[in-house]
KEBA-313254 format. One record per atom (N, C-alpha, C): x, y, z; atom name; residue number from 1. Coordinates in nm, 3 decimals. Atoms other than C-alpha are relative to their C-alpha. Layout:
// KEBA-313254
        c1        c2        c3   atom     n
         X         Y         Z     CA   NUM
...
END
This chain:
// KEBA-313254
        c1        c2        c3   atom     n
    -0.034    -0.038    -0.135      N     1
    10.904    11.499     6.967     CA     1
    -0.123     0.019     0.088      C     1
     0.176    -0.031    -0.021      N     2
    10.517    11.586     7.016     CA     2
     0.019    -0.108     0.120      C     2
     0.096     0.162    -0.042      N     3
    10.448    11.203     7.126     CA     3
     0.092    -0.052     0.135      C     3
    -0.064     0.061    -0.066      N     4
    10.762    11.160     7.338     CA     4
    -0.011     0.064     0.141      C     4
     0.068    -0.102    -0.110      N     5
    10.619    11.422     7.625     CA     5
    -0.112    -0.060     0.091      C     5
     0.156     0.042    -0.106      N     6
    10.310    11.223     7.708     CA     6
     0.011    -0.141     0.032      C     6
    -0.048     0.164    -0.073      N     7
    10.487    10.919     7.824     CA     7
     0.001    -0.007     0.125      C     7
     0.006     0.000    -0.150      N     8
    10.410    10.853     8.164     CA     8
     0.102    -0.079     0.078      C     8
    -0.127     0.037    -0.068      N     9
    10.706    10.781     8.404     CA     9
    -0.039    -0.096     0.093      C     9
     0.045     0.085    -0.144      N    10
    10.592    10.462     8.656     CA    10
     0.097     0.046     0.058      C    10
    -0.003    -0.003    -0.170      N    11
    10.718    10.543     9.024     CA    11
     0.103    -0.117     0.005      C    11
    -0.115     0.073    -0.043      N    12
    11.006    10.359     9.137     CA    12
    -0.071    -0.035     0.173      C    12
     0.129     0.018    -0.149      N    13
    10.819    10.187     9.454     CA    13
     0.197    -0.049     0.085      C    13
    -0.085     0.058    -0.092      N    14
    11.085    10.147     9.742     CA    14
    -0.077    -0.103     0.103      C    14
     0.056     0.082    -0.078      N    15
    11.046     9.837     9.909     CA    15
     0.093    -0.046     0.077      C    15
    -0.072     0.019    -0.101      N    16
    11.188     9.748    10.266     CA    16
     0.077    -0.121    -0.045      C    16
    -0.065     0.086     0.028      N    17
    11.491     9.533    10.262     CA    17
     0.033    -0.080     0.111      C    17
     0.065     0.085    -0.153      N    18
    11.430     9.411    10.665     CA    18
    -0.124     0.034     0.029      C    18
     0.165    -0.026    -0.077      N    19
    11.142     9.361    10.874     CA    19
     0.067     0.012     0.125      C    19
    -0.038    -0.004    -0.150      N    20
    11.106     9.399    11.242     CA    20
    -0.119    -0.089     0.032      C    20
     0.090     0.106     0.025      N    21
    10.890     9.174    11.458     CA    21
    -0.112     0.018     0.008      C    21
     0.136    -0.007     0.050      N    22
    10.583     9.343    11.412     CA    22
    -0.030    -0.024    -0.172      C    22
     0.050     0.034     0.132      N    23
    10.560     9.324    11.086     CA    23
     0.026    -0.144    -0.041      C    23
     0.025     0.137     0.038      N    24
    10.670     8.946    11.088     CA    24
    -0.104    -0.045     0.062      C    24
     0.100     0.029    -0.066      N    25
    10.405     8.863    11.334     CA    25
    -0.130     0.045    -0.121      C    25
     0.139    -0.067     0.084      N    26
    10.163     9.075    11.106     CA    26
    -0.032    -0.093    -0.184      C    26
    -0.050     0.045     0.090      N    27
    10.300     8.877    10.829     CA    27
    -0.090    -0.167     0.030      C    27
     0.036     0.130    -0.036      N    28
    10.246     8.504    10.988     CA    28
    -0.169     0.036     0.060      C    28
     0.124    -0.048    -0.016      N    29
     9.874     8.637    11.064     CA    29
    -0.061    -0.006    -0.096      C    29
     0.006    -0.013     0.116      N    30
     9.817     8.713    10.748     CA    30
    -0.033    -0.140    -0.130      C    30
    -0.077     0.130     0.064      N    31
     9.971     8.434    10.585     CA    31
    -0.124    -0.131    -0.003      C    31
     0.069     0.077    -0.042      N    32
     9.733     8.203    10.743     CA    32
    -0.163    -0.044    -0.078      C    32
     0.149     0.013     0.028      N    33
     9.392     8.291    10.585     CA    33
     0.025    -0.019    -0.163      C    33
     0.048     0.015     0.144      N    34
     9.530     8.256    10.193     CA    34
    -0.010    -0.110    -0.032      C    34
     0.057     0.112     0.034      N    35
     9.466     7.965     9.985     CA    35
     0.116     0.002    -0.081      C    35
    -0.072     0.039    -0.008      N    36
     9.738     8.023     9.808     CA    36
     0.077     0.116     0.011      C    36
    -0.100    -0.079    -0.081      N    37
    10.123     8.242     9.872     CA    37
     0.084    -0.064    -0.080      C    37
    -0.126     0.009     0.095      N    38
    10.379     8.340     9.616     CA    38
     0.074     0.124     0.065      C    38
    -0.065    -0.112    -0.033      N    39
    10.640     8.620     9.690     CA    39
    -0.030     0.132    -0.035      C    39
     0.047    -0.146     0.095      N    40
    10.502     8.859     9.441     CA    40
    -0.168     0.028     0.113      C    40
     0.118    -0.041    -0.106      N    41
    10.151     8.870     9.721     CA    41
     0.067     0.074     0.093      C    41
    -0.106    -0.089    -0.142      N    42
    10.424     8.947    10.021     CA    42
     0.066     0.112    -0.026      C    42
    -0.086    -0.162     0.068      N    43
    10.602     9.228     9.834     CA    43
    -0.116     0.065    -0.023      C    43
     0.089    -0.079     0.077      N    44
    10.291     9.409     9.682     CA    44
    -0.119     0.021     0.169      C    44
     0.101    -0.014    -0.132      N    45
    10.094     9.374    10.052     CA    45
     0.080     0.053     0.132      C    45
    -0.084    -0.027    -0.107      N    46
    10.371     9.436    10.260     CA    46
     0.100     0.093    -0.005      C    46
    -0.088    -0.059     0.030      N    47
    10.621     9.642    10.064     CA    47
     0.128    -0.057     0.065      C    47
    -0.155     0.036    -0.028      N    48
    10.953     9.426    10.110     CA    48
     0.016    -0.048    -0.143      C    48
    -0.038     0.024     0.145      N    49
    11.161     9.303     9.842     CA    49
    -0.024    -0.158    -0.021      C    49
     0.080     0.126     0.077      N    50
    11.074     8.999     9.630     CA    50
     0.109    -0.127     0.077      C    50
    -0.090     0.093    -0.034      N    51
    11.411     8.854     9.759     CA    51
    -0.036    -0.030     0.146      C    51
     0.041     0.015    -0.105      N    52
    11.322     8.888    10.121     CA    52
    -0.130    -0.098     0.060      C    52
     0.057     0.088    -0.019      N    53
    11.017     8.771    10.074     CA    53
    -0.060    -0.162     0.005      C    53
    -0.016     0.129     0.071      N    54
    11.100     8.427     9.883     CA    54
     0.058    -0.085     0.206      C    54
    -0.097     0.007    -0.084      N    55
    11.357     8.422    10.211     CA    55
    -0.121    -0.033     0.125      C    55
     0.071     0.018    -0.100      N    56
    11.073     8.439    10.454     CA    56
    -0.089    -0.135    -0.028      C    56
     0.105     0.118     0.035      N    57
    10.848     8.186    10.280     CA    57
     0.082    -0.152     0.041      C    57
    -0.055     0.125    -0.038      N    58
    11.087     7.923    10.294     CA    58
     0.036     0.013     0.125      C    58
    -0.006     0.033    -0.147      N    59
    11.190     7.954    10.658     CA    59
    -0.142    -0.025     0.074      C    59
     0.075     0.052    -0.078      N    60
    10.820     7.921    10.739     CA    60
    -0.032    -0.127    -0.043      C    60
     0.040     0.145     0.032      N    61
    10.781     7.627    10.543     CA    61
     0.068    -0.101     0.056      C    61
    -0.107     0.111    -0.040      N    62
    11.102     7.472    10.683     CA    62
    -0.097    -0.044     0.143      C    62
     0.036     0.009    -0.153      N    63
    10.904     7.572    11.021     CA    63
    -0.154    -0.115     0.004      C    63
     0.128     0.051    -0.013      N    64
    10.590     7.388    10.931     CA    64
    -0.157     0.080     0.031      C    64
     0.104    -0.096    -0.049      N    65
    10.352     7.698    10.938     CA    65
    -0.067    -0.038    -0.184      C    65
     0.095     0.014     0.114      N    66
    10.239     7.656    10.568     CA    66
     0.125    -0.070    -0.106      C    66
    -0.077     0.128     0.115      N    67
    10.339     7.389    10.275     CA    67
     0.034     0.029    -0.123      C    67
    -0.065    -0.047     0.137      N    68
    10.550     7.431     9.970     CA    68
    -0.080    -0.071    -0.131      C    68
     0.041     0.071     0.101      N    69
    10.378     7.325     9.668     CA    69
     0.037    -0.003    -0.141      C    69
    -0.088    -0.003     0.065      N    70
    10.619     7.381     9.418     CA    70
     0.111     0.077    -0.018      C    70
    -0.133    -0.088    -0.010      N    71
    10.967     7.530     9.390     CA    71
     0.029     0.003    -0.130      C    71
    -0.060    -0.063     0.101      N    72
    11.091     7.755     9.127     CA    72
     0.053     0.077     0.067      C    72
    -0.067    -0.122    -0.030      N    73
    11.342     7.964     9.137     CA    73
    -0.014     0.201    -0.057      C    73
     0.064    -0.153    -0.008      N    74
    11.159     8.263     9.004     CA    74
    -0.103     0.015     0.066      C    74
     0.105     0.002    -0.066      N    75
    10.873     8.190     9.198     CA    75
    -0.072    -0.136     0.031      C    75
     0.048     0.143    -0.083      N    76
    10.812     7.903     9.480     CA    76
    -0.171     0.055     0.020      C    76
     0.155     0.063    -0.035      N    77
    10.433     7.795     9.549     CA    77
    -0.010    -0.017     0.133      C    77
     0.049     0.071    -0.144      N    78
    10.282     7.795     9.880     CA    78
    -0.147     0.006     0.053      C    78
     0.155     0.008    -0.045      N    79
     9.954     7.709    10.033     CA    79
     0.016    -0.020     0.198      C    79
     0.007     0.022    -0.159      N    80
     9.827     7.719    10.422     CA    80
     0.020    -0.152     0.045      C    80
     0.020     0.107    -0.081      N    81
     9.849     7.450    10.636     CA    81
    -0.166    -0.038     0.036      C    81
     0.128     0.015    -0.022      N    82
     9.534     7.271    10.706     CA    82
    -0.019    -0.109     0.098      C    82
END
């Protein structure tokens, strides 16, 4: 019972499930200077959810702001535009 006391509990991180349009603006700013852009960068820098963020990536790619470089469905690929 000793050993089962000093187990450390990780944090349940709440992460936003909308944006507003500062934070998309702050987002497409952002976006711009990486090399490359998976969902798991946009959640962990931005605090939204992984689903949201997949959701945003592809509408900018549809838009032509930065290029898909491979699609998975646990995790699409994207790089800037150049």
């Amino acid at each position: 019972m000793k050993g089962l006391l000093n187990i450390k509990v990780k944090e349940k991180i709440e992460n936003q499930n909308f944006i507003d349009i500062k934070l998309y603006e702050r987002i497409l700013k952002e976006i711009s200077k990486d090399k490359l852009i998976t969902p798991n960068i946009l959640t962990t820098r931005f605090r939204i959810s992984c689903s949201l963020a997949k959701k945003i990536l592809i509408e900018l790619s549809r838009k032509g702001t930065i290029k898909m470089i491979k699609y998975s469905s646990k995790e699409p690929l994207f790089t800037r535009k150049v």
